[in-house]
Structure formats: C-alpha cells, structure tokens
C-alpha positions as a Markdown table, in Angstrom:
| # | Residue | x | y | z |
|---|---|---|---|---|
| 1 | Unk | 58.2 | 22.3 | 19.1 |
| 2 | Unk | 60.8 | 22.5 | 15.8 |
| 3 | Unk | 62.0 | 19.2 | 17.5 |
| 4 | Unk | 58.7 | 17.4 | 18.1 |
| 5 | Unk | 57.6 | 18.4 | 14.2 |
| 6 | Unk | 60.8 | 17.6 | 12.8 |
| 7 | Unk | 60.6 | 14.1 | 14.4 |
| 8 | Unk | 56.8 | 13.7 | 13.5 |
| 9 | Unk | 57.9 | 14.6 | 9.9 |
| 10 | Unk | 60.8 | 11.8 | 10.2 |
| 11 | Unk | 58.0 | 9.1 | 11.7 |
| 12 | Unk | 55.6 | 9.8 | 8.8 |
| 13 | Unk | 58.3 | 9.5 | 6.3 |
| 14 | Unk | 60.0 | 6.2 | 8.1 |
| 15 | Unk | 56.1 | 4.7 | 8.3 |
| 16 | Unk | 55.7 | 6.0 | 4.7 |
| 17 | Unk | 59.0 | 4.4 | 3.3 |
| 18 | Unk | 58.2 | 1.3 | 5.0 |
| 19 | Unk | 54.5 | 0.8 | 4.0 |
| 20 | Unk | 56.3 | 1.3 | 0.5 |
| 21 | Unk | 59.0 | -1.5 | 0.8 |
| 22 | Unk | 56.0 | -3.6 | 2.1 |
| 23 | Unk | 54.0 | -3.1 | -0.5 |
| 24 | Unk | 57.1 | -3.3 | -3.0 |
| 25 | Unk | 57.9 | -6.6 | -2.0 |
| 26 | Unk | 54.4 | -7.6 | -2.2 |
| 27 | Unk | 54.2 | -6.5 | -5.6 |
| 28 | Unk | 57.2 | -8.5 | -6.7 |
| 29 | Unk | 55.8 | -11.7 | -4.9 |
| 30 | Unk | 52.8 | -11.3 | -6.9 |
| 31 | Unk | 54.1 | -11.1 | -10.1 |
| 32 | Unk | 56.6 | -14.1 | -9.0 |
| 33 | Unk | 53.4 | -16.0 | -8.0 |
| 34 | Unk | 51.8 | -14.7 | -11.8 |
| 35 | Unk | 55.1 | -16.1 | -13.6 |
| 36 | Unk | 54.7 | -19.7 | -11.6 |
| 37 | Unk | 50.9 | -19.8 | -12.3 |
| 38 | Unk | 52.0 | -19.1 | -16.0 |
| 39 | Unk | 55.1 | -21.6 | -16.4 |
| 40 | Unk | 52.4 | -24.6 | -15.3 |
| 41 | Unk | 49.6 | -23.8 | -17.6 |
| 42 | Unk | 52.4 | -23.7 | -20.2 |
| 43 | Unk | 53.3 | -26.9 | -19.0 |
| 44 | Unk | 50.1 | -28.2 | -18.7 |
| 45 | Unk | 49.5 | -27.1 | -22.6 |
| 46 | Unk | 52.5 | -28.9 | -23.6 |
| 47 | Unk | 51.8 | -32.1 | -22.1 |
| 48 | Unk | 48.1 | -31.9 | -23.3 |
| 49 | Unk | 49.6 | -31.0 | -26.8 |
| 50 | Unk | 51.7 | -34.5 | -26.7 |
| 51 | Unk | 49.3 | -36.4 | -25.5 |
| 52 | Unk | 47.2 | -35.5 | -27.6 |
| 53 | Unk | 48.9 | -36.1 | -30.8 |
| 54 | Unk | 50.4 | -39.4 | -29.3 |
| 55 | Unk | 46.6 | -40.2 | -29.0 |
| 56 | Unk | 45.5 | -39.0 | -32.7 |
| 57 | Unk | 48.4 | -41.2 | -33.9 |
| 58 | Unk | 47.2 | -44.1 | -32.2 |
| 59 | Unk | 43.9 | -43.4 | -33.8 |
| 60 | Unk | 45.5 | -43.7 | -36.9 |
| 61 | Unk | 47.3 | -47.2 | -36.2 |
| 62 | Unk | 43.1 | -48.3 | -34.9 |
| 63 | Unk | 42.4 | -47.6 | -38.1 |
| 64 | Unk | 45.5 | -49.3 | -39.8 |
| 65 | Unk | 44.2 | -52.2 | -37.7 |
| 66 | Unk | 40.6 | -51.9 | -39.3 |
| 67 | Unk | 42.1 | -52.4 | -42.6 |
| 68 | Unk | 44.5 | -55.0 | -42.1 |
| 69 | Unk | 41.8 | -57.1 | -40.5 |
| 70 | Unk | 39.7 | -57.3 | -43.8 |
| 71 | Unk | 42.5 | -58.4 | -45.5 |
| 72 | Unk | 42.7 | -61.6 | -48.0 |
| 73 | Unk | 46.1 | -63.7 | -47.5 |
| 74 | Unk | 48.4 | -63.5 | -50.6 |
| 75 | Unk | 48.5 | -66.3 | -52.9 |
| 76 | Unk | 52.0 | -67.1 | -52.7 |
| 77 | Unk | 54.4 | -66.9 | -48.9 |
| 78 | Unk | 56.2 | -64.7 | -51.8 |
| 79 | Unk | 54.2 | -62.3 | -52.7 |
| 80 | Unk | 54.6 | -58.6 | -51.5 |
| 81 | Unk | 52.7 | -57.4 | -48.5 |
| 82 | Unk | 49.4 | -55.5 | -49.0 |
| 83 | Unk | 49.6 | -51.9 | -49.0 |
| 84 | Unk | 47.4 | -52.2 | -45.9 |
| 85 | Unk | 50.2 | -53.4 | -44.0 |
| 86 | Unk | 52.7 | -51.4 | -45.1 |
| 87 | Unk | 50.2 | -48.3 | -44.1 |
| 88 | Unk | 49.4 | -50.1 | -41.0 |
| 89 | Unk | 53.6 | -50.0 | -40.1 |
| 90 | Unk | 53.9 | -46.2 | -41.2 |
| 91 | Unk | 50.9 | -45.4 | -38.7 |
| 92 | Unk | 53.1 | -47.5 | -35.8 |
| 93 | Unk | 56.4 | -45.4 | -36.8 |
| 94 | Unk | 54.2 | -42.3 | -36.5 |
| 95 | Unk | 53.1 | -43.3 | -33.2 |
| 96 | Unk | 56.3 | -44.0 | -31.9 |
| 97 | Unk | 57.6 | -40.7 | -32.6 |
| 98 | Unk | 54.8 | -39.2 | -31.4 |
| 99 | Unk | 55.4 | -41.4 | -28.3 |
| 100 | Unk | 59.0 | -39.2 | -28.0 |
| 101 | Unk | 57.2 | -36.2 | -27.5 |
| 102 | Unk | 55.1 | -38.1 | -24.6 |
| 103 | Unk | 59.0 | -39.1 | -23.0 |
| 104 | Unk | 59.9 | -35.4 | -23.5 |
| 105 | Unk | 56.8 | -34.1 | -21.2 |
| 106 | Unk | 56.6 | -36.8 | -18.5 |
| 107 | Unk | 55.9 | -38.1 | -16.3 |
| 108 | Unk | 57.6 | -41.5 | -16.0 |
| 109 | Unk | 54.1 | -43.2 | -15.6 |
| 110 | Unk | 52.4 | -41.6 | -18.8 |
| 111 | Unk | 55.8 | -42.4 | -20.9 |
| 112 | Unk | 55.4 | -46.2 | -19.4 |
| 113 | Unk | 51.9 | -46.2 | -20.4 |
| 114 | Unk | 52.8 | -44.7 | -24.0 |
| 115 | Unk | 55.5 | -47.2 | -24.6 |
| 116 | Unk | 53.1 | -50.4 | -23.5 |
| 117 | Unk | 50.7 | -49.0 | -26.2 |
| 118 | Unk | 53.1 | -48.5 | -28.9 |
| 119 | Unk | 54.7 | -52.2 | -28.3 |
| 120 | Unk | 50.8 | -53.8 | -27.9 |
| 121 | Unk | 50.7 | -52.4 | -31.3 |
| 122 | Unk | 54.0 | -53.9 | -32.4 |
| 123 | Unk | 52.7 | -57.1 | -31.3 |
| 124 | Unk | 48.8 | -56.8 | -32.5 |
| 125 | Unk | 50.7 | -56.0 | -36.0 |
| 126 | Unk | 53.3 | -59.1 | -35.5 |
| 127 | Unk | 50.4 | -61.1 | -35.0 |
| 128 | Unk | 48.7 | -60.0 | -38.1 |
| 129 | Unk | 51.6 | -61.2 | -39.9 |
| 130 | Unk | 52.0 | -64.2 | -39.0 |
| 131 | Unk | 48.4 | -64.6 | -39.4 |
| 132 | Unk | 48.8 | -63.8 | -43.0 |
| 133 | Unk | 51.8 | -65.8 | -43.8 |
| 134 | Unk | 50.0 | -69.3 | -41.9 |
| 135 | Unk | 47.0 | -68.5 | -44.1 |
| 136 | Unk | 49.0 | -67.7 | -47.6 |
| 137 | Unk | 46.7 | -69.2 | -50.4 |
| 138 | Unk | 43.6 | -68.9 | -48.5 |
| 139 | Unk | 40.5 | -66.8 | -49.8 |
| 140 | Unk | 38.8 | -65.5 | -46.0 |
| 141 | Unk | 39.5 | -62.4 | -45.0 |
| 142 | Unk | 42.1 | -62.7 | -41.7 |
| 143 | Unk | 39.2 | -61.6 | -39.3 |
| 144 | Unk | 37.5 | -64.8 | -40.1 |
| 145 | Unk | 40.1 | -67.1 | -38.8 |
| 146 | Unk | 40.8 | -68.0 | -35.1 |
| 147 | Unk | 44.0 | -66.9 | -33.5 |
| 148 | Unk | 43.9 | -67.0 | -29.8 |
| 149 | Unk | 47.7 | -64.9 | -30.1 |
| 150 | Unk | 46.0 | -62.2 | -32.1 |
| 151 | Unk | 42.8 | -62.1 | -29.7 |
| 152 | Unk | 45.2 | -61.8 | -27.0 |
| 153 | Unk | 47.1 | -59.2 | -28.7 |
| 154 | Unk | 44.2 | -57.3 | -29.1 |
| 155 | Unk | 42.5 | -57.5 | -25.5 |
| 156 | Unk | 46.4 | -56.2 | -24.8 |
| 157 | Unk | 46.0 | -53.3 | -26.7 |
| 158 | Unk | 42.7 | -52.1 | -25.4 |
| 159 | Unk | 44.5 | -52.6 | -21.9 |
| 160 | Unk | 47.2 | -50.2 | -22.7 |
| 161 | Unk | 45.1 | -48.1 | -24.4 |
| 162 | Unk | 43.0 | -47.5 | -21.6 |
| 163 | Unk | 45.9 | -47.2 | -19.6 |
| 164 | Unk | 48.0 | -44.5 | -21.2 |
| 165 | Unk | 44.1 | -42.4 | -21.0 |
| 166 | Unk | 44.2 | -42.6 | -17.2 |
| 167 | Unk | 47.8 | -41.9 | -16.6 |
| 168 | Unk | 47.3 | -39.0 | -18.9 |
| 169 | Unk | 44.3 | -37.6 | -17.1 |
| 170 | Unk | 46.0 | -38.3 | -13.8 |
| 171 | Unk | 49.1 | -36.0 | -15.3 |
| 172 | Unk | 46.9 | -33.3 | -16.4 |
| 173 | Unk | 44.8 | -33.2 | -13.3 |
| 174 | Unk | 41.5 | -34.5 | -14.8 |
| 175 | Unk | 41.2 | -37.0 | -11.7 |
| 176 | Unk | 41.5 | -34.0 | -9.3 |
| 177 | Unk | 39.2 | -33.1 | -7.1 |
| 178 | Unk | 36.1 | -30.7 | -8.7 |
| 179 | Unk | 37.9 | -31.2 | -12.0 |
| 180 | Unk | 35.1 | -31.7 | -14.8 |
C-alpha cells in the first residue's frame, strides 16, 4: 500500500512537473511571439516615420515649384537667380536627404520610387532653368510660355509622385486585405 502511494505521489508530481515545463515553455513562446509582434510595429513606425517626412519634404519642393513658376525672367543671362530658385534647390536637397532615411527603411521598391521622385524633381527644376535663361529679358511670368520639356517634366513628376504613394502603402500594408 506504502508502495502504491509512494508511486501515486511520484505520478502526481512527474504529471505536475510536466504540466509545468509545458506551460513554461508556453509562456516563453508567448512572450517570444509578443517581442516579434513588437519589433514589426516598431518597424512599421519607422518606415511610416520616413516616408512620411520624405513626403512632407516633397511637399515643400511642390511648393518651391509654385513659386518658381510665377517667376519673371531676369533682365540680363547675368543677373543672379531669384531667391525662388535658390529656395526651390534647398527644398530638393532637403528631399534628398530625406530620401536617405527612405534607403535606410526599405524596401528596394519604395527607395526606387523615392529616388525617381527626387530626380523628376531634379529635372522639373533643370527645366525651369533653362526656361529662365531662353526667356532672359522677357517680362511674362515662366508659366505663360510653352515648353513641351517642362510639361513633360512635370507629367514625370506627378508619375513618380504617385508612384513612391503606392509603393509606400504597399510597404506599410495599406493594400492588404481589410486594411482601411
């Protein structure tokens, strides 16, 4: 009878012991499943943070755009550019270093989208100038005058524009399914 206790006493405690290595390792997957759960929101956050300043800084370039665009041609092939352009270049230096921060977080399709929009800026701005320097001595603002180069420059722009905004939604997961 000692014998049959002793062994019952030895079953509930193996059962026990093993219930609490189960649950033990169950605990520890949890938590390892918690910290996983944790490292891609953080991820998520930090892409969303670049992309989001990458995008603010492109607003600020739109709006460098805005101004060069109402811009009278200097007198003189000479004469210093506007301050309009020269805030118009500061905005496109911003936005490629905001565009560094969009290499840093990936992935390879939202930095190739980031780095068409920064050179369709490079080349909407190129065009600009040379806009400026044909028309030096003229008195219409550069909107006013055709330039199938700067129209082309600009459709470009809007292209790549559009373009970095879906890669960056596909990245963050805004084109998944019950998203929104």
């Amino acid at each position: 009878m000692a014998l049959i206790s002793a062994a019952s006493v030895l079953a509930g405690v193996a059962v026990t012991g093993g219930f609490t290595l189960l649950k033990g390792r169950q605990e520890r997957l949890d938590k390892e499943i918690d910290r996983e759960e944790q490292r891609r929101v953080m991820h998520r956050e930090a892409r969303r943070d670049a992309y989001s300043q990458f995008l603010s800084a492109y607003h600020e370039a739109a709006r460098g755009f805005q101004e060069v665009k109402k811009l009278i041609p200097p007198p003189h092939v000479d004469d210093p550019a506007a301050d309009e352009m020269d805030d118009l270049e500061a905005a496109i230096i911003a936005l490629e270093e905001a565009g560094s921060n969009v290499c840093l977080e990936g992935p390879p399709q939202v930095q190739f989208a980031a780095d068409e929009l920064v050179q369709a800026c490079r080349d909407l701005d190129l065009e600009y100038t040379r806009l400026c320097a044909d028309k030096c001595g003229q008195t219409q603002r550069l909107f006013f005058y055709d330039s199938p180069d700067r129209d082309q420059a600009d459709v470009r722009l809007r292209q790549a524009y559009q373009s970095f905004q879906e890669q960056a939604r596909r990245a963050l997961g805004g084109d998944s399914p019950g998203w929104g």
